[in-house]
Structures are given as structure tokens and as C-alpha cells.
Backbone as CSV, one residue per row, in Angstrom:
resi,resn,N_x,N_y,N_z,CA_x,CA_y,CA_z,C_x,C_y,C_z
1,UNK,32.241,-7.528,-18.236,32.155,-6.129,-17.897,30.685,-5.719,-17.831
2,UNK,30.175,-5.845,-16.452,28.411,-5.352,-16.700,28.945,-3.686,-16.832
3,UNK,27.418,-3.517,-17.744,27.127,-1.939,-17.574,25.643,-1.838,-16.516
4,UNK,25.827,-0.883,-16.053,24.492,-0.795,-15.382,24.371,0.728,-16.470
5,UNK,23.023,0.837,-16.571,22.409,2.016,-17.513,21.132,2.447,-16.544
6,UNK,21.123,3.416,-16.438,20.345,4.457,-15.924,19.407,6.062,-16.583
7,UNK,18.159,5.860,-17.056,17.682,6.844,-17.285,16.754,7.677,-16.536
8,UNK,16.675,8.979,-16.053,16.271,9.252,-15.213,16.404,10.696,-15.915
9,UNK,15.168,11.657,-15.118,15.140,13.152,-14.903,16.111,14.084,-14.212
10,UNK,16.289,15.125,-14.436,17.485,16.050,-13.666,17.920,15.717,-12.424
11,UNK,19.320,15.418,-11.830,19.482,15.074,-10.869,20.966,16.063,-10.083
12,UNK,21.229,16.292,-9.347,22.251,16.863,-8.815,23.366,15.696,-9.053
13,UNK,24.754,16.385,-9.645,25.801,15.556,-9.532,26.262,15.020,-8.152
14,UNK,25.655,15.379,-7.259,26.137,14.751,-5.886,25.266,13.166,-5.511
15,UNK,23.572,13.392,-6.107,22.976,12.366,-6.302,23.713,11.389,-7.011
16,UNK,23.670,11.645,-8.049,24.614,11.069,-9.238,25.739,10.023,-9.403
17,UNK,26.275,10.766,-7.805,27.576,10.306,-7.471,27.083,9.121,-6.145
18,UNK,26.293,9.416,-5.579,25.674,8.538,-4.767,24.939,7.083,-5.276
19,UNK,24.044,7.466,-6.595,23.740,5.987,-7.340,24.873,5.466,-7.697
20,UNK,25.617,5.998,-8.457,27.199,5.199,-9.069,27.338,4.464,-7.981
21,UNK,27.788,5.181,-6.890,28.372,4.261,-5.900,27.624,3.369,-5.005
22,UNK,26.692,3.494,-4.876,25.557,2.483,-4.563,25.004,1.228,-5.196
23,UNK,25.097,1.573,-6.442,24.884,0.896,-7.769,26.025,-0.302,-8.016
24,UNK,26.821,0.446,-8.040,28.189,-0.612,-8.031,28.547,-1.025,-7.129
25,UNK,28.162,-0.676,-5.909,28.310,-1.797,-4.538,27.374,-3.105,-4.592
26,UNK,26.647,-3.062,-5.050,25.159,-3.903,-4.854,25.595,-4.868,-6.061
27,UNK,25.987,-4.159,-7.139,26.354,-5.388,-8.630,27.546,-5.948,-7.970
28,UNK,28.906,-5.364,-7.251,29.884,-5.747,-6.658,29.646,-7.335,-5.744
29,UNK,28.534,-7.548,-5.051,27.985,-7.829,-4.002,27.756,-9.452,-4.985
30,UNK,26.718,-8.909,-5.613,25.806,-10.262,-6.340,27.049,-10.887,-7.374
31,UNK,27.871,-10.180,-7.624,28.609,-10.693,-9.387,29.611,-11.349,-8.107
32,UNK,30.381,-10.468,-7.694,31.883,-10.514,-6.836,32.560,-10.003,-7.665
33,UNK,32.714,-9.196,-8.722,33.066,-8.491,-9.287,33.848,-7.708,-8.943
34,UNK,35.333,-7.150,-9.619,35.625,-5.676,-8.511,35.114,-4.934,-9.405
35,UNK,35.153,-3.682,-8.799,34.548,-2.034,-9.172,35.024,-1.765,-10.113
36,UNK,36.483,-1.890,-10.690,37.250,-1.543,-12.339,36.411,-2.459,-13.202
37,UNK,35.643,-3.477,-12.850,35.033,-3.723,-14.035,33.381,-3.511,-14.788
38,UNK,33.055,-2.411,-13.472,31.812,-2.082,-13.547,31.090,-0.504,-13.733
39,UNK,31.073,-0.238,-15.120,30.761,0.661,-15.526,29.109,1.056,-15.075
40,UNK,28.958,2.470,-15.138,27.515,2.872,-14.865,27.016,4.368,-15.844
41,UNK,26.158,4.099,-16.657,25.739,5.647,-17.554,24.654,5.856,-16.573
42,UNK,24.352,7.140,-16.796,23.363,7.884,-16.063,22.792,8.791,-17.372
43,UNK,21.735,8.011,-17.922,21.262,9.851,-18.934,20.606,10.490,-18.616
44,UNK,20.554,11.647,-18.189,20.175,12.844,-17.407,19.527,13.423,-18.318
45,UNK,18.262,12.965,-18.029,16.951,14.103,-19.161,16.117,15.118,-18.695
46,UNK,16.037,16.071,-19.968,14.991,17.037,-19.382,13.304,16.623,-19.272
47,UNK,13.303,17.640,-18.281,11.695,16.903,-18.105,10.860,17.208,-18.906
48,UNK,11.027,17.596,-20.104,9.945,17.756,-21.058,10.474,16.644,-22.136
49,UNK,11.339,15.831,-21.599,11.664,14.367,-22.209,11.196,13.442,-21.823
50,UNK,10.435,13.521,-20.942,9.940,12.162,-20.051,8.484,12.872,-20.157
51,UNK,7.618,11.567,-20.390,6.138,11.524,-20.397,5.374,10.440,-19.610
52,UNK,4.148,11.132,-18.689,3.918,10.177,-18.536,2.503,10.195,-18.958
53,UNK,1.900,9.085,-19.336,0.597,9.196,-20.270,0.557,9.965,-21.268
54,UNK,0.025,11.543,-21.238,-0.276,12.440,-22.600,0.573,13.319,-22.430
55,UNK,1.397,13.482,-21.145,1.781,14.614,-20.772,3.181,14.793,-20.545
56,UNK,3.801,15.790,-20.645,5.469,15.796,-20.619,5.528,15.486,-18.743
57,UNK,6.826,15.573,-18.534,7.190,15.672,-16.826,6.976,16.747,-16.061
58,UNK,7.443,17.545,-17.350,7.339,19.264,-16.981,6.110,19.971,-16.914
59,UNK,5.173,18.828,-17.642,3.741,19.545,-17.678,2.971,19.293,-16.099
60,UNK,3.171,18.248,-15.790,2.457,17.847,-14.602,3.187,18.250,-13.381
61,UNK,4.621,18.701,-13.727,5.114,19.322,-12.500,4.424,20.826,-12.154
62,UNK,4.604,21.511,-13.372,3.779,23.008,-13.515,2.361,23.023,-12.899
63,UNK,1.931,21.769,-13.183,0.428,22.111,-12.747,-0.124,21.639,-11.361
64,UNK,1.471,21.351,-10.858,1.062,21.125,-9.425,1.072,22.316,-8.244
């Protein structure tokens, strides 16, 4: 049973729904796997959860 795990910044559930299914076509592909056995998390963080260097996500978005 692969998991595919995914962490990433705010995303629209329609995106969301587009990696899943993209995601699990491509592991589908390489394993031969079917799709019931291929789970996918997505953790959907805020951007003052993600840093990059000194700075939050949210900081360097603001200051653009």
C-alpha cells in the first residue's frame, strides 16, 4: 500500500483534487498498482508555517 505524502502551502480543493489524481496515475503507472491501493495526504499549511531562510512564507509574500 504506497502512501504518497504531500506538504505544501494553501491550495484550492480543486488543485488538490487534481494532484491526487495525477499523483496516483503516475505511482499507478511505475508500481502497476490499482488506485484502491494508493493512498495520498496532502497537509495544507499556513504560510506563516513554511519558512524559507529567516523568514515565514507570509513574510516574503507581503513584501512583495
Amino acid at each position: 500500500m504506497p502512501i504518497i505524502n504531500i506538504t505544501m502551502g494553501p491550495t484550492t480543493e480543486e488543485k488538490k483534487k487534481e494532484i491526487i489524481d495525477k499523483m496516483t496515475k503516475t505511482l499507478m503507472d511505475i508500481t502497476n498498482m490499482p488506485e484502491e491501493k494508493i493512498f495520498t495526504i496532502i497537509n495544507d499549511l499556513p504560510l506563516e508555517n513554511l519558512g524559507v531562510g529567516r523568514k515565514s512564507v507570509k513574510e516574503l509574500v507581503a513584501s512583495k
